[in-house]
C-alpha positions as CSV (number, residue, x, y, z in Angstrom):
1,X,64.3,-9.2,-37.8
2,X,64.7,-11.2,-34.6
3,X,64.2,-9.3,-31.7
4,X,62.4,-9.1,-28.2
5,X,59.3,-8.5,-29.7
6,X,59.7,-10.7,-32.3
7,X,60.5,-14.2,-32.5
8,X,61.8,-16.0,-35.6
9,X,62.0,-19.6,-37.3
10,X,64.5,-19.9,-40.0
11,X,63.3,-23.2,-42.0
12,X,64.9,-24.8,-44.6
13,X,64.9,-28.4,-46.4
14,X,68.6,-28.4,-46.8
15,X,70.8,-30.0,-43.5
16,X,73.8,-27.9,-44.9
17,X,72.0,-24.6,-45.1
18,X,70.8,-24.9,-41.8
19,X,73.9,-25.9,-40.1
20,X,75.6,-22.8,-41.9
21,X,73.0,-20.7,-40.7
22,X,73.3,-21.7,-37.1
23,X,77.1,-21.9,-37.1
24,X,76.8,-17.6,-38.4
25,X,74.6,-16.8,-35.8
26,X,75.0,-18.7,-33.0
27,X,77.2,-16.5,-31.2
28,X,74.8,-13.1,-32.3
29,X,73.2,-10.9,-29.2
30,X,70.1,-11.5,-30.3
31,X,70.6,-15.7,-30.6
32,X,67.6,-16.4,-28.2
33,X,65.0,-14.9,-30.3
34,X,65.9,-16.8,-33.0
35,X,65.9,-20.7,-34.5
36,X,66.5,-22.6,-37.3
37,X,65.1,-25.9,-38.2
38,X,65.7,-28.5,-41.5
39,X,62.4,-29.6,-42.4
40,X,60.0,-29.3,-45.3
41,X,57.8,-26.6,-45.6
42,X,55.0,-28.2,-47.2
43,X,54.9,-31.3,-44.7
44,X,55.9,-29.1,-41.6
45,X,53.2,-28.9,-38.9
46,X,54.4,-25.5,-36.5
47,X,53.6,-26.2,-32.9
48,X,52.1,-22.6,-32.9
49,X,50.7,-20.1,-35.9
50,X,52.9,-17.3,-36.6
51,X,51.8,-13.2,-36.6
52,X,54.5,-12.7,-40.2
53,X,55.6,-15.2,-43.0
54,X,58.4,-13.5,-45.1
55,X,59.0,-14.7,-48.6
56,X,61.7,-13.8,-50.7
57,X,63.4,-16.7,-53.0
58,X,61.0,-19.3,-52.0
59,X,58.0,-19.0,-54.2
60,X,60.1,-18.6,-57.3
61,X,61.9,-21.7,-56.2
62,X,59.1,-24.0,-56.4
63,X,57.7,-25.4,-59.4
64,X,54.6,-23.3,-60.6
65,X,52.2,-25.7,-60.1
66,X,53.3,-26.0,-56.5
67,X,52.3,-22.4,-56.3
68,X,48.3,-23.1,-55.0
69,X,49.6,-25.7,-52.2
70,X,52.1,-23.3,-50.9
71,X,49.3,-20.5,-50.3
72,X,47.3,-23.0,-48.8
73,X,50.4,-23.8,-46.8
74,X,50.8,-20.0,-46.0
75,X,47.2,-19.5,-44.9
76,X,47.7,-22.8,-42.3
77,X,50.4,-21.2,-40.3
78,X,49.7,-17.6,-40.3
79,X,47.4,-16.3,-37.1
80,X,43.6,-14.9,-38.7
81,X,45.4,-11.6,-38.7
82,X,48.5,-12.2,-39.4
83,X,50.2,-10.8,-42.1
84,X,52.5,-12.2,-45.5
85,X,55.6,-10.0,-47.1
86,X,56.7,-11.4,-50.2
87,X,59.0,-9.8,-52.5
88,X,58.8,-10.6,-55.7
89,X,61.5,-11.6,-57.9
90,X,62.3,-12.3,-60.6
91,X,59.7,-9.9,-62.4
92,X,61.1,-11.4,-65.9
93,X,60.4,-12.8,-69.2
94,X,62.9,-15.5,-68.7
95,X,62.2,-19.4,-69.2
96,X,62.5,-22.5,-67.0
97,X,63.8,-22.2,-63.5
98,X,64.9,-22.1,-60.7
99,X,63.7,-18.7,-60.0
100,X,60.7,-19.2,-61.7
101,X,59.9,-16.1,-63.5
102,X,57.1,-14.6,-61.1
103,X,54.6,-11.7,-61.5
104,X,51.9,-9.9,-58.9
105,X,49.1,-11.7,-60.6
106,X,51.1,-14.9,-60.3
107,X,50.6,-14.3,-56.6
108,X,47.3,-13.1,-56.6
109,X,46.5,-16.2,-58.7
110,X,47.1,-18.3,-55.5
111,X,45.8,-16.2,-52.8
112,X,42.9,-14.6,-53.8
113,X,41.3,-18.1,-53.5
114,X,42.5,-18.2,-49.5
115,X,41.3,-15.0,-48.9
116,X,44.3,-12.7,-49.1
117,X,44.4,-9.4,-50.3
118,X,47.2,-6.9,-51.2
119,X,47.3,-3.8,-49.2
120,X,50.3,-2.9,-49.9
121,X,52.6,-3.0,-53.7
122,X,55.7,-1.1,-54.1
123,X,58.6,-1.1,-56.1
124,X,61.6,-2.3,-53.8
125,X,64.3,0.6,-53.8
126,X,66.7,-0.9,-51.5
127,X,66.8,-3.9,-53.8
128,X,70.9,-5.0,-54.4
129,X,72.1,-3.5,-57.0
130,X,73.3,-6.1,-58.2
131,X,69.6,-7.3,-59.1
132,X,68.6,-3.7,-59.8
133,X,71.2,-3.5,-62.4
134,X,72.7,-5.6,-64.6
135,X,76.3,-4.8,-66.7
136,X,75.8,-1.3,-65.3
137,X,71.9,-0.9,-67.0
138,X,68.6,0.3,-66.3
139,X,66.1,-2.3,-65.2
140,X,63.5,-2.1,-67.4
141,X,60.1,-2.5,-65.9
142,X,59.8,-6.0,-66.4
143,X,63.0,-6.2,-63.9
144,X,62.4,-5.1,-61.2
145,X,61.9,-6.5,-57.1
146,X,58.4,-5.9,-55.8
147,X,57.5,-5.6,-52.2
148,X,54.0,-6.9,-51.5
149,X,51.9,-6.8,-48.5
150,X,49.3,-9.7,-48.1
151,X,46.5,-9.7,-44.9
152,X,44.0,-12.3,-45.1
153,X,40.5,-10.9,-46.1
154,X,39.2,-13.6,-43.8
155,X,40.0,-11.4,-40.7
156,X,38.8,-8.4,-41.9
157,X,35.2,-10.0,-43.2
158,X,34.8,-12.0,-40.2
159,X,35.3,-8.7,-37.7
160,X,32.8,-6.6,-39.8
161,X,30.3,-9.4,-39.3
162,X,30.4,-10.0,-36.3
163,X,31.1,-6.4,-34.7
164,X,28.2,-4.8,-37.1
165,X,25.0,-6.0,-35.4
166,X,23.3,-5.4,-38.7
167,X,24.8,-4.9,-42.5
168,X,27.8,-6.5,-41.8
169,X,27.3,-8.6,-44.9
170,X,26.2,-5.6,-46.9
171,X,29.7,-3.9,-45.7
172,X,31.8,-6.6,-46.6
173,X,30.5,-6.0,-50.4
174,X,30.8,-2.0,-49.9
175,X,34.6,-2.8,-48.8
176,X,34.9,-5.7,-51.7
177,X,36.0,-7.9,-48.7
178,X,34.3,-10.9,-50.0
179,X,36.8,-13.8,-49.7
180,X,33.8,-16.5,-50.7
181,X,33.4,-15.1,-54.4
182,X,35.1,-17.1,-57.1
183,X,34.6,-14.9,-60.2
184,X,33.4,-17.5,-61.7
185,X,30.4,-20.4,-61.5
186,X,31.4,-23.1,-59.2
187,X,32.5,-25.7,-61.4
188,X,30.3,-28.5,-60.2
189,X,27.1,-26.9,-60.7
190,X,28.3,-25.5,-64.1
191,X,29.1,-29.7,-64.8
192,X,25.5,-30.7,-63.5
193,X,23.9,-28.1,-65.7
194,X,25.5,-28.7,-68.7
195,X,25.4,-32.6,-68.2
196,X,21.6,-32.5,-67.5
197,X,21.8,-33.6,-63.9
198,X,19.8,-30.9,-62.5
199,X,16.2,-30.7,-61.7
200,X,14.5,-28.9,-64.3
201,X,11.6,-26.0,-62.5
202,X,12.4,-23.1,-60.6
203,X,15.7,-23.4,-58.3
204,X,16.8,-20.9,-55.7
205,X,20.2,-19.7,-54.9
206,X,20.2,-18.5,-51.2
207,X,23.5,-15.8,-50.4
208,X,23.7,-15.7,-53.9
209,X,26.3,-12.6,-54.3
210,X,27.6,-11.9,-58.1
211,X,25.3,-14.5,-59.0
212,X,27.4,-16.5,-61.5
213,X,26.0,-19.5,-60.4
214,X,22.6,-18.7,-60.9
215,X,23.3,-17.0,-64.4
216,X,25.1,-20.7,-65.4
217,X,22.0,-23.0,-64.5
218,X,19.3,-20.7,-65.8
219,X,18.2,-21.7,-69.3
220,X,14.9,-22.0,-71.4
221,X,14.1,-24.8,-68.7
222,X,15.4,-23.5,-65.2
223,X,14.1,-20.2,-63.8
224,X,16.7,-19.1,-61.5
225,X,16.3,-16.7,-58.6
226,X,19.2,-15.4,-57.0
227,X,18.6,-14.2,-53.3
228,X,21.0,-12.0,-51.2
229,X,20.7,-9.4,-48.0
230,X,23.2,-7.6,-49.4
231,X,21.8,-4.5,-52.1
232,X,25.3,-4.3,-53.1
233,X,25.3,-7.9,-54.2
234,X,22.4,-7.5,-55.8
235,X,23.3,-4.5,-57.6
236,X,26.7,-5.9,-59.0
237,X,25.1,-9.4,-60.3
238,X,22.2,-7.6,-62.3
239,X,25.2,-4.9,-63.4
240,X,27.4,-8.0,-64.4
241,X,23.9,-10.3,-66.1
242,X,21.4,-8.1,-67.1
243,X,22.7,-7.7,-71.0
244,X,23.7,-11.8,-71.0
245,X,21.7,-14.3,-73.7
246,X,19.4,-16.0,-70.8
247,X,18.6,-12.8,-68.7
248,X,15.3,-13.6,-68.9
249,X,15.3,-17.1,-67.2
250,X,16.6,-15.4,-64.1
251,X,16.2,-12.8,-61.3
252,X,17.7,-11.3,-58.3
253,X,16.8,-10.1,-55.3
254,X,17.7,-8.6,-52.5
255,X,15.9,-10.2,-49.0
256,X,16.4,-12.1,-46.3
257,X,16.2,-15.8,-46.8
258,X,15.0,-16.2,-43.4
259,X,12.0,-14.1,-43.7
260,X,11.7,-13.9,-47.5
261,X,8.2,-15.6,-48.8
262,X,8.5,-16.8,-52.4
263,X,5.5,-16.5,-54.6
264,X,6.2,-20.0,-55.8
265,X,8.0,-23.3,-54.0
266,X,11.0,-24.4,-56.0
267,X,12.4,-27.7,-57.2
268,X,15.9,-27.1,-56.2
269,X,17.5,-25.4,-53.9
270,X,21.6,-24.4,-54.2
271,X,23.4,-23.6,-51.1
272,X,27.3,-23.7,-51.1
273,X,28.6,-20.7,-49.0
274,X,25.5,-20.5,-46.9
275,X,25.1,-22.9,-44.5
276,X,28.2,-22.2,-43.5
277,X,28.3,-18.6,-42.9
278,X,25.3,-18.6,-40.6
279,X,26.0,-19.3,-37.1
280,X,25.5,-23.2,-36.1
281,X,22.6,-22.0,-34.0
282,X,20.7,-20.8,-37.2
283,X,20.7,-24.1,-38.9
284,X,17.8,-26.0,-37.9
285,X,15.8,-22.7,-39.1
286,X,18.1,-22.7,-42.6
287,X,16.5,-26.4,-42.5
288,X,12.8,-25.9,-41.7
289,X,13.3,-22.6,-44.7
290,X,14.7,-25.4,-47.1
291,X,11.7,-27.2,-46.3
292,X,9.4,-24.6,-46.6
293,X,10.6,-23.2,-49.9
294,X,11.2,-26.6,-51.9
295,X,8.6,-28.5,-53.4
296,X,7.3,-31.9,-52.4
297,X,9.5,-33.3,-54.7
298,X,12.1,-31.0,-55.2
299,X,15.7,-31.6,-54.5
300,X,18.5,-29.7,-52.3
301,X,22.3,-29.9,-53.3
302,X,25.0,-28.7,-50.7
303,X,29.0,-27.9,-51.7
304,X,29.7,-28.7,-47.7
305,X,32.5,-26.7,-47.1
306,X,34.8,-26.1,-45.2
307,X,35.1,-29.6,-43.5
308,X,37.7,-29.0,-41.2
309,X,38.4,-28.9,-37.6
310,X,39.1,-25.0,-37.0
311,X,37.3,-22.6,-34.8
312,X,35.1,-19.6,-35.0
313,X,33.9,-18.4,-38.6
314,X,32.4,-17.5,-40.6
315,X,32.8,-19.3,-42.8
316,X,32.2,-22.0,-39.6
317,X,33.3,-25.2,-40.3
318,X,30.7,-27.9,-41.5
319,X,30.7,-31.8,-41.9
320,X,27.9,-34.2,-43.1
321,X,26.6,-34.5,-39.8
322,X,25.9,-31.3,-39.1
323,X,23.8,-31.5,-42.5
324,X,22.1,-34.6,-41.3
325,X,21.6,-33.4,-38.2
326,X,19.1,-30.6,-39.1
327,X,17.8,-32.5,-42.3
328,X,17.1,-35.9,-41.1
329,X,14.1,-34.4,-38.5
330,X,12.4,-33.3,-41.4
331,X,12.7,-36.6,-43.1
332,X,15.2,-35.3,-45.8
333,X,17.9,-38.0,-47.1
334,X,21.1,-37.7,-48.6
335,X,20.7,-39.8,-51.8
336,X,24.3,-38.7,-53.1
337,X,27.4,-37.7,-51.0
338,X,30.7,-37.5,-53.0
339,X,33.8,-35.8,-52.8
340,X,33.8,-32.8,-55.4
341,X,36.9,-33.9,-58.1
342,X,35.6,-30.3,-58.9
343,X,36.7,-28.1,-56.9
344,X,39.2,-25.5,-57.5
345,X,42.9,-26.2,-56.3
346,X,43.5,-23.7,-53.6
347,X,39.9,-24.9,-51.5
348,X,39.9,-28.8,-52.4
349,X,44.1,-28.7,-51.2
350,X,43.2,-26.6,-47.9
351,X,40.1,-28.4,-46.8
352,X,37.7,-32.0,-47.4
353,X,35.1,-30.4,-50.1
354,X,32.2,-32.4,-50.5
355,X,28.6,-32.5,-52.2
356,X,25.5,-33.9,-51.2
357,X,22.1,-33.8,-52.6
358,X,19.0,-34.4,-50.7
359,X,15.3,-35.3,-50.9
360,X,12.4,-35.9,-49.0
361,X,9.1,-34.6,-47.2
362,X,8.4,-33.2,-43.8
363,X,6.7,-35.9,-41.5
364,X,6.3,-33.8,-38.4
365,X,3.9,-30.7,-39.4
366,X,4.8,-28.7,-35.8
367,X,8.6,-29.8,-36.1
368,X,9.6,-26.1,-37.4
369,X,6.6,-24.3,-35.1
370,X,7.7,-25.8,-31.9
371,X,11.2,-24.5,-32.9
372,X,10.6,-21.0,-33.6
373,X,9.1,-20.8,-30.6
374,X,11.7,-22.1,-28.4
């Protein structure tokens, strides 16, 4: 695949392979468009991001549990819109390894977390036959080499935000490019809930999407609203609650947070992927809002995430001072930061992933007035 208009790095762990590989080629045509280099993938720092990562006999090489560190590994080289090609073999029922057997899920598995969707699955024809077939059968479909086609939905959900100068958000869940959702409750709020460490009340769940993590806290005493700008947001968390045991300690709705006035303050407040998909500018408004929504008393928890050191978003990266920054003028404290031991794999390997909660009053009345009107 080396060309003009391509470059490529051969990498490799093994000094032998390498030195083979050099000592085939060296004397090729198209030698200057090419490298190799012994070094280990996973501990390899690329002096620039590359546009294509091919994968053939790699994944299935590596142990399965190695499987979420080398997506995160993927997603750290590859360019925002770069693309991955992975073929996938060997589509088995076979034990032990190397190859590990491998699977599309098995993929999927690992990169749906980093934002990476398949836009492209095919059976691979031009296969060898040696793998296509073996003592002269069929393969059966449980046999076969799979070309797959990975983009990071991170590229594609940023562009529609930031092109559309309104609904992006709401186009991202029309297009189901929404990188951010889990499928699940984040784990740490499902572990305060059922341990009794949240405040008890009404708590709010600002950009709440599917709303899973609203549906875990609410109970008999937590009444849960789940707020979104997106309708379609809205529309698949009631589709996916509305028949569940504790529908009725919940709610959803579709509004801005910005400009939304809630018939009640709360006494908690849930942001994880928020914060951080507002632009920085925005923040000392998502603050003064906090502040005007919670309760005296009440509490805020923040997942900060991603703490990190790349540019542009969202999600836009965060750290605890960019919290404290907007908090601390309107007296709010941090009276718990700790790293989250909760945190899915693929996220808590890629990036820091903290949690914080926060109380405190307002001391300055005319803090938030003087800033809306600069």
């Amino acid at each position: 695949m080396a060309c003009s208009e391509r470059y490529v790095v051969g990498l490799d762990v093994s000094h032998t392979a390498t030195e083979k590989a050099i000592e085939l080629s060296s004397s090729l045509p198209n030698s200057s468009y090419f490298t190799f280099l012994k070094a280990d993938f996973f501990t390899w720092h690329p002096p620039e991001l590359f546009d294509l990562i091919f994968d053939y006999t790699f994944f299935c090489a590596i142990k399965p549990e190695m499987r979420s560190r080398w997506a995160c590994k993927v997603q750290e080289m590859l360019k925002p819109d770069g693309e991955l090609l992975t073929l996938i073999f060997p589509i088995s029922d076979h034990v032990g390894g190397p190859p590990y057997k491998v699977s599309v899920s098995d993929y999927e598995e690992a990169l749906h977390p980093m934002g990476f969707k398949a836009v492209t699955i095919v059976d691979n024809e031009l296969a060898i036959e040696a793998r296509k077939r073996e003592e002269g059968k069929e393969p059966i479909a449980m046999e076969r080499e799979v070309s797959v086609r990975f983009k990071p939905e991170v590229h594609q959900m940023q562009q529609l935000v930031t092109t559309e100068t309104s609904g992006g958000w709401e186009k991202c869940w029309e297009q189901g490019l929404t990188p951010w959702d889990l499928g699940r409750p984040t784990p740490i709020i499902l572990h305060l809930h059922q341990t009794g460490a949240l405040p008890k009340g009404r708590a709010l769940v600002p950009g709440c999407g599917s709303g899973y993590d609203v549906v875990a806290m609410a109970c008999s005493e937590r009444y849960v609203v789940g707020l979104d700008v997106s309708h379609t947001a809205i529309e698949k968390a009631i589709e996916l609650s509305s028949s569940l045991p504790n529908s009725s300690y919940f709610t959803f709705l579709k509004s801005d947070f910005f400009t939304w006035h809630p018939p009640e303050l709360f006494d908690l407040i849930f942001d994880y992927t928020f914060f951080c998909a507002i632009e920085p500018g925005m923040r000392s408004r998502w603050a003064c809002k906090v502040q005007e929504m919670l309760k005296p008393d009440g509490e805020l928890i923040t997942l900060m995430y991603p703490i990190s050191d790349h540019v542009g978003g969202p999600p836009y990266k965060v750290s605890v001072s960019d919290y404290e920054e907007v908090l601390h003028p309107l007296s709010f404290k941090a009276v718990t930061i700790a790293d989250n031991e909760l945190a899915i794999e693929a996220r808590k390997s890629l990036h820091d992933y903290g949690y914080a909660r926060w109380d405190g009053l307002m001391e300055d009345p005319d803090y938030c007035k003087d800033l809306e009107e600069t």
